[in-house]
KOLTORDO-837969 format. One record per residue (C-alpha): x, y, z; residue number from 1. Coordinates in Angstrom, 1 decimal. Layout:
residues N
KESE     xx     yy     zz seq
KESE      X      Y      Z NUM
...
END
This chain:
residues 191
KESE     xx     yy     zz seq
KESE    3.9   21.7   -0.7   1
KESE    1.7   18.8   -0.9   2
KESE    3.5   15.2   -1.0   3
KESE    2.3   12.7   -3.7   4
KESE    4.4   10.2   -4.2   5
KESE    3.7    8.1   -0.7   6
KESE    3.8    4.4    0.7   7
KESE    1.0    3.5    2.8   8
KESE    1.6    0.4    5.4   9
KESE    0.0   -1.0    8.0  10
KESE   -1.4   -4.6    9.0  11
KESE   -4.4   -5.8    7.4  12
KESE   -7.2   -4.7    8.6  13
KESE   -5.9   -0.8    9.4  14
KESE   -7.9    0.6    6.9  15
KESE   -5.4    1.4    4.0  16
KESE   -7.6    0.5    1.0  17
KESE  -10.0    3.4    2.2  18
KESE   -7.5    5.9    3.0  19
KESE   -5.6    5.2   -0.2  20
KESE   -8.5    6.1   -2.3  21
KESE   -9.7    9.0   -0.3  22
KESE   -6.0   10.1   -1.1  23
KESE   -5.8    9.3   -4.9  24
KESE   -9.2   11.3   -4.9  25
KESE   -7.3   14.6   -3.1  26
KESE   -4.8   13.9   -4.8  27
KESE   -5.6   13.2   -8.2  28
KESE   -2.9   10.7   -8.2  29
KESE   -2.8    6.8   -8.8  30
KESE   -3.5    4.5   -6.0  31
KESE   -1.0    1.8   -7.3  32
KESE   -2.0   -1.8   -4.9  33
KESE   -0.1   -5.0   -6.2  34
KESE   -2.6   -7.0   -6.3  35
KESE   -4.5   -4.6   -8.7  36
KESE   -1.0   -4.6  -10.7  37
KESE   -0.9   -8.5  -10.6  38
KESE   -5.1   -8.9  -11.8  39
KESE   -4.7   -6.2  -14.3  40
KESE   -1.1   -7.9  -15.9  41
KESE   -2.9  -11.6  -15.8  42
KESE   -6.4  -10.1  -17.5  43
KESE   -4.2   -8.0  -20.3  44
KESE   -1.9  -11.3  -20.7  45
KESE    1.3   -9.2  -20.5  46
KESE    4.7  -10.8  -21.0  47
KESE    5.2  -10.3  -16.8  48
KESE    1.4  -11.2  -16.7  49
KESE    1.8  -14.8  -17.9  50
KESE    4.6  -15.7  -16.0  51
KESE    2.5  -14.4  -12.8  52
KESE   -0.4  -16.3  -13.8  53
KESE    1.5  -19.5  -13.7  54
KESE    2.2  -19.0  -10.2  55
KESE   -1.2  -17.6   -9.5  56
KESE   -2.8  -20.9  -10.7  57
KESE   -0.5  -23.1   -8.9  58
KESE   -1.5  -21.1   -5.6  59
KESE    1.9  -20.0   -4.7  60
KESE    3.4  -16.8   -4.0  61
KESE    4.5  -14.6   -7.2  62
KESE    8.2  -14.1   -6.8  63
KESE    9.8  -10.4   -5.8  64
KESE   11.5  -10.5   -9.6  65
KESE    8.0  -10.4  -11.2  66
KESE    6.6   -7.9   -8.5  67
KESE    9.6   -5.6   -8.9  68
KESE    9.1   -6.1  -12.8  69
KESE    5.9   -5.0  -12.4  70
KESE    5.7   -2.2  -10.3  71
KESE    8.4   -0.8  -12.7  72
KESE    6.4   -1.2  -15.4  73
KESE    3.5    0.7  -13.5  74
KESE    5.6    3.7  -11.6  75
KESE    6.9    4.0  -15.5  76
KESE    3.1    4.6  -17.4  77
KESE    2.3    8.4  -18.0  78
KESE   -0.6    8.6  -14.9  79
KESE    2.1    7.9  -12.8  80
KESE    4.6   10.4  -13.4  81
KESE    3.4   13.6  -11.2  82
KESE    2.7   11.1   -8.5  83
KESE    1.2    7.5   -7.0  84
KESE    0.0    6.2   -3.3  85
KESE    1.9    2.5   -3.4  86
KESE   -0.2    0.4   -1.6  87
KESE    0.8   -3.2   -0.4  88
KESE    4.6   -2.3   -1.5  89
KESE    6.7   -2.6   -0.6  90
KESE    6.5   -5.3    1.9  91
KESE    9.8   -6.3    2.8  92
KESE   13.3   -4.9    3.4  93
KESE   15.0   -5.6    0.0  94
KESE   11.8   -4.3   -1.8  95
KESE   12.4   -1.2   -0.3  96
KESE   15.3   -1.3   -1.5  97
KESE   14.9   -2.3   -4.8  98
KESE   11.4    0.6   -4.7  99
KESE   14.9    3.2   -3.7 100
KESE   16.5    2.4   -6.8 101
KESE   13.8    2.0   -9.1 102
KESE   12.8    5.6   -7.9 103
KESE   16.5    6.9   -8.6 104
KESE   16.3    5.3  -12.0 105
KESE   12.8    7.1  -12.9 106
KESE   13.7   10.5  -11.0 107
KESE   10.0   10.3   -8.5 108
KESE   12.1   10.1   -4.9 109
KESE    9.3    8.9   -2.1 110
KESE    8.3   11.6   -0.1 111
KESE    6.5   10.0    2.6 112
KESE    6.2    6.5    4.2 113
KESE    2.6    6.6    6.0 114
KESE    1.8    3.7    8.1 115
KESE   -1.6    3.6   10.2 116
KESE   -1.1    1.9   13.4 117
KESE   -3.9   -0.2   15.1 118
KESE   -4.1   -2.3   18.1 119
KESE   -4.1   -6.0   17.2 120
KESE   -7.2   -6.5   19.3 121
KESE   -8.9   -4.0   17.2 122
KESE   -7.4   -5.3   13.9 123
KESE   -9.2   -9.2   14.6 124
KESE  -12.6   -7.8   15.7 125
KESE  -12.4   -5.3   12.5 126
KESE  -11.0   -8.5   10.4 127
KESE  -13.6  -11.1   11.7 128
KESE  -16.4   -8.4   11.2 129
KESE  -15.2   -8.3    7.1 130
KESE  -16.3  -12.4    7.3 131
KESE  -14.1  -13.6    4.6 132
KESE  -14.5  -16.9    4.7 133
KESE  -11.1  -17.8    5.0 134
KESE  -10.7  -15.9    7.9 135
KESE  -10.6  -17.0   12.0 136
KESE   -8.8  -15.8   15.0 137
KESE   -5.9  -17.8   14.3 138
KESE   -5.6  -17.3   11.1 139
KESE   -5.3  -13.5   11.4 140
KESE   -3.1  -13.1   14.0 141
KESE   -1.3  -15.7   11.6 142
KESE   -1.4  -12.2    9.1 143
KESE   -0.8  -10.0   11.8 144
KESE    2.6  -12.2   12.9 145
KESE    3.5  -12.3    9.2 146
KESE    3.3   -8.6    9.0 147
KESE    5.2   -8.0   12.3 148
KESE    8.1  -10.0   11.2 149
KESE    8.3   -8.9    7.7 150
KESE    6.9   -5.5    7.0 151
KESE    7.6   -3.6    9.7 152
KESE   10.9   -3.9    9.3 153
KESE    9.8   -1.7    6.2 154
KESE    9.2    1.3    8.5 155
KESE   12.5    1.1   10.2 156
KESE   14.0    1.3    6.9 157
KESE   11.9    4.2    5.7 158
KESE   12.3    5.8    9.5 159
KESE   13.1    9.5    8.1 160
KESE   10.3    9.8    5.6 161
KESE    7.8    7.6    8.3 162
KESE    4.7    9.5    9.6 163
KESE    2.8    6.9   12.1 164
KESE   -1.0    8.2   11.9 165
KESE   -3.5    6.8   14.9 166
KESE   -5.8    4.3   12.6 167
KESE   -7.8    3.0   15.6 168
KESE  -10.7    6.2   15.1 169
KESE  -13.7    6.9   12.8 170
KESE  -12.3    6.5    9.2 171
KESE  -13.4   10.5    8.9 172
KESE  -10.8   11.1   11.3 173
KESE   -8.5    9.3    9.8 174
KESE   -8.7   10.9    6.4 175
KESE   -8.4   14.6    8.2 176
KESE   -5.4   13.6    9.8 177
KESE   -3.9   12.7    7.1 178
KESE   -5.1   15.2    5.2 179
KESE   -3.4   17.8    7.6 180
KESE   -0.2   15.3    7.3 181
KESE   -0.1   15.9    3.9 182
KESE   -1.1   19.8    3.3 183
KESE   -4.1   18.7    1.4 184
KESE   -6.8   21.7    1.2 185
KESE   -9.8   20.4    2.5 186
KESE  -12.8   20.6    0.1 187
KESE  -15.2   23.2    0.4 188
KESE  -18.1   22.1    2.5 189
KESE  -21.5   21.3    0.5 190
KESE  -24.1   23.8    1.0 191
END
């Protein structure tokens, strides 16, 4: 039976944005990213919105409460009830936790944890070839460090519903193992 209500993790720079969508495209299934959550709430000016947006504009981290309040508010809308790819959440331990309950509460248990695993060597080169600006050696293995300490802790806890796939290939790849991982029919081939 096909799984759709998943966590994708990895580091930045692993390639999760792309595989997420392919998914929510096989899928047919909301690809839920908190920082799409967090835009979306500011622009509509949402009670949780406008609490975020005072953080937002004072450049500091939005708090766990109004994450959590948000991604309740999301997992709870109708698109999201046969299904949903979280993406960028949860990030730490007691997210997890709170996702576990949350998904209690709302009757959608996870059914997968997928993390794509890439060497940090190929991570930099992949993040310096995106050019953001902000970004330099040190500051992403800065990220990379930041995501060792605190997210992957987040596959330890998830370690019975984890599936590691090999990221460092050809995003095709990628998308066919997971495909495979997932019991996704592959589409018929154009003639």
């Amino acid at each position: 039976m096909t799984k759709k209500r998943l966590v994708f993790s990895g580091p930045p720079g692993a390639g999760k944005g792309t595989q997420a969508q392919r998914l929510t495209e096989m899928l047919q299934v909301p690809h839920i990213s908190t920082g799409d959550i967090l835009r979306d709430a500011i622009a509509r000016s949402t009670p949780l919105g406008v609490k975020a947006k005072g953080f937002v504009d004072a450049g500091e981290l939005v708090p766990d409460e109004l994450i959590l309040g948000l991604i309740r508010e999301r997992l709870g809308e109708e698109d999201a009830r046969d299904g949903w790819i979280l993406d960028g959440f949860p990030r730490t331990v007691p997210q997890a936790e709170f996702l576990d309950q949350l998904l209690l509460e709302l009757e959608q248990p996870l059914e997968l944890v997928l993390a794509l695993d890439v060497p940090d060597n190929i991570l930099v080169e992949r993040l310096l070839a995106r050019g953001r600006k902000d970004d330099n050696e040190e500051t992403i293995r800065r990220r990379l460090e930041v995501y060792r300490e605190q997210t992957e802790p987040v596959n330890e806890f998830y370690q019975l519903r984890l599936q590691v796939v090999d990221g460092n290939r050809p995003p095709h790849e990628v998308t066919v193992a997971l495909r495979k991982l997932l019991e996704v029919e592959p589409e018929p081939e154009h003639a």
